[in-house]
C-alpha positions as CSV (number, residue, x, y, z in Angstrom):
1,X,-65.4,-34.7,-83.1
2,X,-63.1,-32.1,-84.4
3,X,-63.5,-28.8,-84.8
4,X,-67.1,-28.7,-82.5
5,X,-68.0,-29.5,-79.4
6,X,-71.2,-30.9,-77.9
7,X,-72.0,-29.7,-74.8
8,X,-74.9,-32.2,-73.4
9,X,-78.5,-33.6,-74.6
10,X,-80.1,-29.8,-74.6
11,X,-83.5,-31.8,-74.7
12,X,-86.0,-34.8,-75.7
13,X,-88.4,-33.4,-77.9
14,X,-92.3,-34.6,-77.2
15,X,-95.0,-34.0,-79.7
16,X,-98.3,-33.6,-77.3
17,X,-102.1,-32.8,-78.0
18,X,-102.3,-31.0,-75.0
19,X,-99.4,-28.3,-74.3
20,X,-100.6,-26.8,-71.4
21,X,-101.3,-30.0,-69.6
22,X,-98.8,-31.4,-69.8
23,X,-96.1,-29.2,-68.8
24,X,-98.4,-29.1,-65.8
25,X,-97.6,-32.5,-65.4
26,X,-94.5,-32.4,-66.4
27,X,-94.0,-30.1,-63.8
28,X,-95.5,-31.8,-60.5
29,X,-94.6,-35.3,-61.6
30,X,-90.9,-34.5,-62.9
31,X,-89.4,-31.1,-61.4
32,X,-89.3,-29.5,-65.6
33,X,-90.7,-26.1,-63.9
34,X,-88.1,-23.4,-65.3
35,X,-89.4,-22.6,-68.9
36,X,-86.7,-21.4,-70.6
37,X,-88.8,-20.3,-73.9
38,X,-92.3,-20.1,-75.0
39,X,-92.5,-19.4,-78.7
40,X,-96.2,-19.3,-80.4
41,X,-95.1,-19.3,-84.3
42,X,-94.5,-21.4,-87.6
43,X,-91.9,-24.4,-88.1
44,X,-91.1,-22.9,-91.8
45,X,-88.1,-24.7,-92.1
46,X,-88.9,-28.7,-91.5
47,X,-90.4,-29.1,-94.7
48,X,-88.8,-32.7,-95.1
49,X,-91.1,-34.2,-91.9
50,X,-94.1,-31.5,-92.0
51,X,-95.6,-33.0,-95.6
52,X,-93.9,-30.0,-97.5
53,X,-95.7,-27.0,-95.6
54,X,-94.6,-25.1,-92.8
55,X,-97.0,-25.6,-90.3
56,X,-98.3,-23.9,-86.9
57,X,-97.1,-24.8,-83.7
58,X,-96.5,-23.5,-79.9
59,X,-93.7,-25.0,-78.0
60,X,-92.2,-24.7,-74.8
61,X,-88.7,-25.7,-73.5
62,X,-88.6,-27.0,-69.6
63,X,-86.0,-27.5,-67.7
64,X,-85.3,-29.0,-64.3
65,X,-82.9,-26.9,-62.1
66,X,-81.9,-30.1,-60.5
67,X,-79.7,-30.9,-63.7
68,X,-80.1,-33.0,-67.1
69,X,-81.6,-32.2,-70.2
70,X,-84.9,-30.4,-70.7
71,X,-87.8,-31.3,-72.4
72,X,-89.2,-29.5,-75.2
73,X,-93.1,-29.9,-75.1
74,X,-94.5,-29.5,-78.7
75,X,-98.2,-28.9,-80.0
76,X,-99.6,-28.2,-83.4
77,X,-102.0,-25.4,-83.7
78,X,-104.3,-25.7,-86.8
79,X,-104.6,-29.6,-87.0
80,X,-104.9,-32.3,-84.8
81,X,-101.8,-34.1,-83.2
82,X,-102.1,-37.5,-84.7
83,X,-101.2,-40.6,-82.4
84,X,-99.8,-43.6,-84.5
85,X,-102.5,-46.4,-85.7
86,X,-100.4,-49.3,-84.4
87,X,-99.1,-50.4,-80.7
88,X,-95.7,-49.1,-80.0
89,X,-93.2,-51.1,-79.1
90,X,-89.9,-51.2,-76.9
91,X,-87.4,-49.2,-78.4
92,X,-88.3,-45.2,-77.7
93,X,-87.9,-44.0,-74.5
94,X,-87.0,-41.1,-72.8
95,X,-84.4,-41.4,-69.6
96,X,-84.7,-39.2,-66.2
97,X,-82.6,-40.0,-63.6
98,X,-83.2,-39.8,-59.6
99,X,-81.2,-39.4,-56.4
100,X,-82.8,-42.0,-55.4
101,X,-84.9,-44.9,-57.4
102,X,-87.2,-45.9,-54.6
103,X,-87.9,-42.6,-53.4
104,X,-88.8,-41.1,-56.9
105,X,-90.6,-44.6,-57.5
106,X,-92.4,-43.9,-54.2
107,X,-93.2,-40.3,-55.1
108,X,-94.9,-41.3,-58.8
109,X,-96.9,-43.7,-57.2
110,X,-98.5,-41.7,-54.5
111,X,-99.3,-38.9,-56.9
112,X,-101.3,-41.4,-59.2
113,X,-99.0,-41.4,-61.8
114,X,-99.1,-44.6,-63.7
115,X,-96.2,-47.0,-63.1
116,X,-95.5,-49.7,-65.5
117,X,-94.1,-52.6,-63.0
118,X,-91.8,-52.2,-60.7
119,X,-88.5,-51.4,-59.3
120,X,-86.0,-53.9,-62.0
121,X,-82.5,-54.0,-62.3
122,X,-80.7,-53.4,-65.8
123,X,-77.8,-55.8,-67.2
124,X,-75.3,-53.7,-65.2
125,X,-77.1,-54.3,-62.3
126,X,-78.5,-50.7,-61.8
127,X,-82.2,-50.4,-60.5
128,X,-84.6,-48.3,-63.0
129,X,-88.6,-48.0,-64.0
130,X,-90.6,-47.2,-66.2
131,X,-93.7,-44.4,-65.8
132,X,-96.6,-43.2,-68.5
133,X,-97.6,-39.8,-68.8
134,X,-101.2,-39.3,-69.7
135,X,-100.7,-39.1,-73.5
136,X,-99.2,-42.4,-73.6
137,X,-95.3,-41.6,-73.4
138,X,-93.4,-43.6,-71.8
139,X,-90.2,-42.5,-69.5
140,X,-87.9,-44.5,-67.5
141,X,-86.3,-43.2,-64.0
142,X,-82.7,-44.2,-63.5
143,X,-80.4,-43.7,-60.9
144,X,-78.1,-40.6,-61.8
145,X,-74.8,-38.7,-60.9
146,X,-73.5,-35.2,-62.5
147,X,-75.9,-33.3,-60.2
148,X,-76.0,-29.6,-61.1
149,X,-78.2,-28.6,-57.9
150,X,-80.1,-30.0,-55.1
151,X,-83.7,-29.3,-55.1
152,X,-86.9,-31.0,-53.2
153,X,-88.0,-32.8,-56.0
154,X,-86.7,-36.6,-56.2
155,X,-86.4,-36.7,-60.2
156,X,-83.8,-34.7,-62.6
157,X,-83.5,-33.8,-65.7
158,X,-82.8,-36.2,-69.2
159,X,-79.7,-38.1,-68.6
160,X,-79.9,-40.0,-71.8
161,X,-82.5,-41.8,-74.5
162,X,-83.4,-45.4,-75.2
163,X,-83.1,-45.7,-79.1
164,X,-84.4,-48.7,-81.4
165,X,-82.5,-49.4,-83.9
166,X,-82.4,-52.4,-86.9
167,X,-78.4,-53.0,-86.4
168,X,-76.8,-51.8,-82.9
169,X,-73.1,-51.7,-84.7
170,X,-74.1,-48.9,-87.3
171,X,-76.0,-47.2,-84.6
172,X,-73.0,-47.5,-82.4
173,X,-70.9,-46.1,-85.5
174,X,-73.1,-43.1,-85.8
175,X,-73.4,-42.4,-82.0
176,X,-69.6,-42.9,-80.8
177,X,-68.5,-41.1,-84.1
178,X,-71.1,-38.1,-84.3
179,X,-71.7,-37.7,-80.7
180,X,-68.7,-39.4,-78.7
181,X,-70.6,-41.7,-77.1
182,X,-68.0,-44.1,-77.5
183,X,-67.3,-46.1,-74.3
184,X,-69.2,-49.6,-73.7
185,X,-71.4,-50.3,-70.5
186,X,-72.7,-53.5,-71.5
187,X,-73.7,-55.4,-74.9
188,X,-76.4,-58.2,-73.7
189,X,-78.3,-60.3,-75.9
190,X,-81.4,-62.1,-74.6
191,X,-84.8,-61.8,-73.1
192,X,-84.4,-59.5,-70.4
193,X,-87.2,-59.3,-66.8
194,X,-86.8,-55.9,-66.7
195,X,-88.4,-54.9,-70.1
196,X,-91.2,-57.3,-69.7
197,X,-93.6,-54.8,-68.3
198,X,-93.2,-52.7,-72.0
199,X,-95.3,-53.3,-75.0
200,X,-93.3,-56.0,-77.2
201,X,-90.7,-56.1,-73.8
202,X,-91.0,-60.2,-73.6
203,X,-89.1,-60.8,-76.8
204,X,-85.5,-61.0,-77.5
205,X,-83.2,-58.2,-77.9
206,X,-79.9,-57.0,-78.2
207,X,-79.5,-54.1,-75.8
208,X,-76.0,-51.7,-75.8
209,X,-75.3,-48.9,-73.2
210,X,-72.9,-46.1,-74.4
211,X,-71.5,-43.1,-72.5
212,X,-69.6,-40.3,-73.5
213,X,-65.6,-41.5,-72.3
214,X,-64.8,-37.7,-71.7
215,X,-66.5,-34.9,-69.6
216,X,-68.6,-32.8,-72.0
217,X,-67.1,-28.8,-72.1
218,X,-68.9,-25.7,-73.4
219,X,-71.3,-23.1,-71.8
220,X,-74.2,-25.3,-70.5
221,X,-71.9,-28.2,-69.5
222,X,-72.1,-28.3,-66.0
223,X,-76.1,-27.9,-65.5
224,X,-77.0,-31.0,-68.9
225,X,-74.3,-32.8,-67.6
226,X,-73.1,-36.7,-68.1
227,X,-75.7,-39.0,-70.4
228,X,-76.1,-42.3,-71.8
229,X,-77.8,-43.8,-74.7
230,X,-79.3,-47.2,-75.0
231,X,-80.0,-49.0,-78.8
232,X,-82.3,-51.8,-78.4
233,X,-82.7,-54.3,-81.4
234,X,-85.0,-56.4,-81.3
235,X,-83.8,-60.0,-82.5
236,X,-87.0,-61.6,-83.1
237,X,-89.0,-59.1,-85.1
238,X,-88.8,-56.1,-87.4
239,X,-89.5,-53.1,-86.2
240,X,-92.0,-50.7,-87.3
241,X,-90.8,-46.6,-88.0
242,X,-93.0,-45.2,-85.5
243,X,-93.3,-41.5,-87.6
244,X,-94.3,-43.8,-90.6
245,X,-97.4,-41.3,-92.6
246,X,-97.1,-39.3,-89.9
247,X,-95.4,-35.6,-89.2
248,X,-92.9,-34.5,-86.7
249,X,-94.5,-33.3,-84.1
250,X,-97.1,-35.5,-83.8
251,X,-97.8,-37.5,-80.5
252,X,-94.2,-39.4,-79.5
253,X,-90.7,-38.7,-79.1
254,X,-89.9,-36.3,-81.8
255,X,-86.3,-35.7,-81.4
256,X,-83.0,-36.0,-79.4
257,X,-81.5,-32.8,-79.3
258,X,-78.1,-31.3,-78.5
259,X,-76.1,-28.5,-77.8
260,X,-73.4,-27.5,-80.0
261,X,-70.7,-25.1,-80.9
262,X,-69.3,-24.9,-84.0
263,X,-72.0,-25.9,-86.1
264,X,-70.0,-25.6,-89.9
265,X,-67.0,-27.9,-88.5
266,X,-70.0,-30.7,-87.0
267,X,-72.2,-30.0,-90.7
268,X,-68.7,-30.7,-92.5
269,X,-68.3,-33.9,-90.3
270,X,-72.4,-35.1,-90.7
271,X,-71.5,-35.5,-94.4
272,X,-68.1,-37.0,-94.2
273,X,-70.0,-39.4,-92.0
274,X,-72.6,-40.2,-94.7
275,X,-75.2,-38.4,-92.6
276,X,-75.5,-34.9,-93.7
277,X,-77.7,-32.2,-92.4
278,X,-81.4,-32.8,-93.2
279,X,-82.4,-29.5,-92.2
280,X,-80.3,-26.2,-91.5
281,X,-81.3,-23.1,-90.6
282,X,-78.1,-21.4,-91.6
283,X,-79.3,-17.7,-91.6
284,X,-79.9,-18.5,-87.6
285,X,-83.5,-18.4,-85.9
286,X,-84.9,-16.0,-83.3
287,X,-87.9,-17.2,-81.3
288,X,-87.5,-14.0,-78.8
289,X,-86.3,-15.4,-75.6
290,X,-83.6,-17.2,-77.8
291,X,-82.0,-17.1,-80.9
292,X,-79.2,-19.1,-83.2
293,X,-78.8,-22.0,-85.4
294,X,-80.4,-24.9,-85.7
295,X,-79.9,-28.2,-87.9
296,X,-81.3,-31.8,-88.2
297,X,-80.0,-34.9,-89.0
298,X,-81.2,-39.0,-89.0
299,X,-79.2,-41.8,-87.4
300,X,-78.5,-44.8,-89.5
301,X,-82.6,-45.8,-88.8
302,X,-84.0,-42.4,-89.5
303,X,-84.6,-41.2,-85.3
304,X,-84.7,-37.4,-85.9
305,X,-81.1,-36.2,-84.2
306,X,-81.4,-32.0,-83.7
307,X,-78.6,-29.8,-82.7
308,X,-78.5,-26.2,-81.2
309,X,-75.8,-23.9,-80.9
310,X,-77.2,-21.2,-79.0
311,X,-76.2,-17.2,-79.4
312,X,-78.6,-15.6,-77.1
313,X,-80.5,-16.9,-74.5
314,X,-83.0,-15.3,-71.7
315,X,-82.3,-15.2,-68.4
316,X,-84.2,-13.1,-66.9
317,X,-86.9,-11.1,-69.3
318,X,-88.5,-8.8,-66.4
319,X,-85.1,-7.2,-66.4
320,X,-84.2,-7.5,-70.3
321,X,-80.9,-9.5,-69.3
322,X,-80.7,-11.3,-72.1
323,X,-76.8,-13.9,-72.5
324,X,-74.4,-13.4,-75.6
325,X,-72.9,-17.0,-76.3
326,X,-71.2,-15.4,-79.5
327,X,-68.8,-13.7,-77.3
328,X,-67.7,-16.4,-75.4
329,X,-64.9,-19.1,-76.3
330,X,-67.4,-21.7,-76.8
331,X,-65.3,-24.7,-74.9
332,X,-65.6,-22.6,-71.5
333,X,-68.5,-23.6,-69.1
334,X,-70.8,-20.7,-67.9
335,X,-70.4,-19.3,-64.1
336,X,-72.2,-21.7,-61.8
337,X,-74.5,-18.9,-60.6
338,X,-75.3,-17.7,-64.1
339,X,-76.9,-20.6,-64.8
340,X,-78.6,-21.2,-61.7
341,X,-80.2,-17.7,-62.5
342,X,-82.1,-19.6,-64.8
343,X,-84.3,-20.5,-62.0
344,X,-86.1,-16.9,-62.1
345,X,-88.1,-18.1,-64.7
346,X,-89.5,-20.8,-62.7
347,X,-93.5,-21.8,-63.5
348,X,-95.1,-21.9,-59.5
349,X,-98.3,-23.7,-59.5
């Protein structure tokens, strides 16, 4: 990782038919009520996953004060969202984490929101479940550290992904190379009780946890904070590319998403890598409430891996106070209550 730094997952990206309802639900069900953009426009530049046109879309990047990664919520405007035509199986998840597992379990359930199982333990012996949201996604709640704030709501933010994968050690590679998620939680092989309540989640897998060995610097540091990533390979079957004759941005998980600095120095070490930029906006983007750089790359089985490095962001747009990251040394963590300022732009229901 030299020469750039990444500074946390920035967000999961979710392809959904309905925008609006779900970052309602997004909101009562998981805390994600600070939008930090809304931008109404045209994905010119993702040719490569959008069948060769730019194409029409409105998205909306939520974040939950609480800390952890956002989510950006993504629907196409001009055609319909298209769900896949086969049953997914175990292998893409997103990860939220809780103060508490029983009391975020408790919570879910008493608001109606559909719980896959119970309360399991993972092969480290840390308690989890998994939840649907109404279009079909499925998140898992883990117990999490690296609070950024206390709120009243009993989930965070992302602290991590669950990634399929066709061979775990060139994922690894890619992951603890790329991303410096290179220190080893556990590497099980088996059938395992607590993935048994998933689609395909009685068969056999290979399952590897990976965390980031040191803290993550740079602006947004202290409010993504610390994550994990999970590769699940399933031992007894081949897996199916769930984005297969579809687009990005259809119904799923469309990306994992990071924030960056230094985005040359990271492009320079994607190709050295054997994994060079897909997709770069190099002449920067501006969607109004935020503008800078974006780029895309695939991990060794094609999951869509997007990074950010941010030069001006909204804080608060009633008062045009609008943050320049260009003028900041981009290891250094933003003031504490600079970021929790973010929380004017809180969505009250």
């Amino acid at each position: 990782m030299s020469g750039y730094i990444i500074s946390g997952i920035q967000q999961i990206g979710t392809g959904i038919p309905d925008l609006a309802g779900a970052f309602r639900w997004y909101r009562k069900n998981f805390g994600f009520d600070i939008r930090v953009f809304e931008d109404d426009g045209e994905a010119a530049l993702m040719l490569p996953y959008t069948g060769g046109k730019p194409r029409a879309r409105h998205a909306i990047l939520a974040l939950n004060m609480q800390g952890g990664g956002g989510l950006e919520i993504w629907q196409y405007k001009g055609r319909t969202t298209k769900a896949p035509d086969f049953q997914v199986k175990l292998g893409d998840l997103g990860v939220f984490k809780a103060r508490n597992v029983q009391t975020a379990f408790t919570f879910l359930k008493a608001g109606g929101a559909e719980i896959l199982g119970g309360i399991a333990a993972d092969p480290a012996g840390s308690p989890h479940f998994f939840v649907r949201d109404p279009y079909g996604l499925i998140f898992q709640v883990v117990e999490g550290n690296g609070w950024f704030s206390r709120g009243k709501h009993p989930i965070g933010g992302a602290a991590g992904c669950s990634i399929g994968t066709t061979d775990v050690q060139k994922a690894r590679d890619f992951y603890a190379r790329i991303l410096g998620y290179d220190r080893l939680l556990y590497d099980e092989r088996g059938a395992f009780e607590d993935l048994q309540p998933l689609a395909g989640g009685t068969g056999e897998f290979r399952r590897v946890l990976l965390t980031h060995g040191r803290p993550r610097r740079g602006a947004f540091s202290p409010i993504l904070g610390p994550t994990k990533i999970e590769l699940l390979q399933a031992l007894d079957r081949r897996p199916k590319k769930i984005f297969a004759d579809r687009y990005w941005g259809d119904l799923g998980f469309i990306h994992l998403c990071f924030d960056v600095s230094g985005m040359d120095s990271l492009k320079r070490s994607c190709n050295d890598a054997g994994c060079p930029f897909t997709v770069d906006s190099a002449t920067g983007f501006d969607m109004g409430d935020s503008a800078g750089r974006f780029a895309y790359t695939e991990d060794p089985d094609g999951t869509l891996i997007e990074f950010v490095e941010t030069h001006k962001l909204k804080i608060m747009k009633k008062w045009g106070w609008y943050l320049d990251l260009t003028r900041r040394r981009p290891e250094k963590a933003l003031p504490r209550w600079m970021l929790k300022s973010l929380a004017f732009n809180r969505v009250k229901d």
